[in-house]
N, C-alpha and C positions, 0 to 999 in steps of 0.2 A: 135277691135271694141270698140265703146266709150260707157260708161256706159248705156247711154239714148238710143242707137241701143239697146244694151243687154237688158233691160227692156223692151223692145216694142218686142225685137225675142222673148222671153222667154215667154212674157204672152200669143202672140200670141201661142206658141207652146202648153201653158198651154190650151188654148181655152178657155181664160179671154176676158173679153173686161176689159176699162181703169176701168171702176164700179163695175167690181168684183173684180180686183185685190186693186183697193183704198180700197171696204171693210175689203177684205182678211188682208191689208197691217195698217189696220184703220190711212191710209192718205185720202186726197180727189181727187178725178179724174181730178180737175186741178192741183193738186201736182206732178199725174201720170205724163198727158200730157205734162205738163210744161219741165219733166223729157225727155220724150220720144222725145222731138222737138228741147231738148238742148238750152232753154230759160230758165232754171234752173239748176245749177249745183247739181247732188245729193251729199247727206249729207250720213258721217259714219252711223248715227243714221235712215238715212232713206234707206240706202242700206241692213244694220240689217234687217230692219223689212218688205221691198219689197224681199230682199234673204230667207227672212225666211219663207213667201207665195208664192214665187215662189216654193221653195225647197220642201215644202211639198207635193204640184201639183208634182211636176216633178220628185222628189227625190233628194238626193245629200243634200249638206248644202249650205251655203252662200257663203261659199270660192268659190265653184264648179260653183255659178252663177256668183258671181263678185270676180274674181280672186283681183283686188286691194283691196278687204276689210280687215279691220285694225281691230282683232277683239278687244274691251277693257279687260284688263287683272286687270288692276289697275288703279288708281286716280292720276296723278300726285298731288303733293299741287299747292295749285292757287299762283300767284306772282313771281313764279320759284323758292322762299326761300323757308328754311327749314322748315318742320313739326315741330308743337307743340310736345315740350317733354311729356310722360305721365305726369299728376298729375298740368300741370300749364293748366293755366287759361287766356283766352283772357278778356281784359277791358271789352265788350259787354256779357260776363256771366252771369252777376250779373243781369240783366234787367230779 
């Protein structure tokens, strides 16, 4: 089942409509819908926070709603180079 079915079973099973779960999820119910009709792909960031209102309604965690979620453990560094050593300083510091 594709993410956007999964979100529309589940809230339905929750006995949400798209308004309470955008509350629940504090997206907007065209975020929901947009989700639920597969004219928007969901975001890690937005399956977080719809798994994490769904999950509370239903029980379970986020994994148990959307088995593909990635949960963040850690930051990669941005630019795919290495992290700053302790104790040095980027040119933009000083500002």
């Amino acid at each position: 089942m594709d993410d956007g079915r999964r979100v529309r079973v589940c809230r339905i099973a929750a006995g949400w409509s798209q308004h309470d779960l955008a509350r629940e999820s504090g997206l907007t119910a065209w975020i929901i819908g947009a989700i639920e009709r597969g004219q928007r792909k969901i975001s890690n960031g937005e399956m977080h926070v719809i798994g994490l209102a769904l999950a509370s309604k239903l029980g379970g965690d986020v994994k148990s709603i959307f088995p593909s979620f990635i949960p963040h453990t850690a930051n990669p560094p941005r630019g795919g180079g290495p992290s700053l050593a302790a104790g040095t300083r980027r040119r933009d510091d000083d500002r």
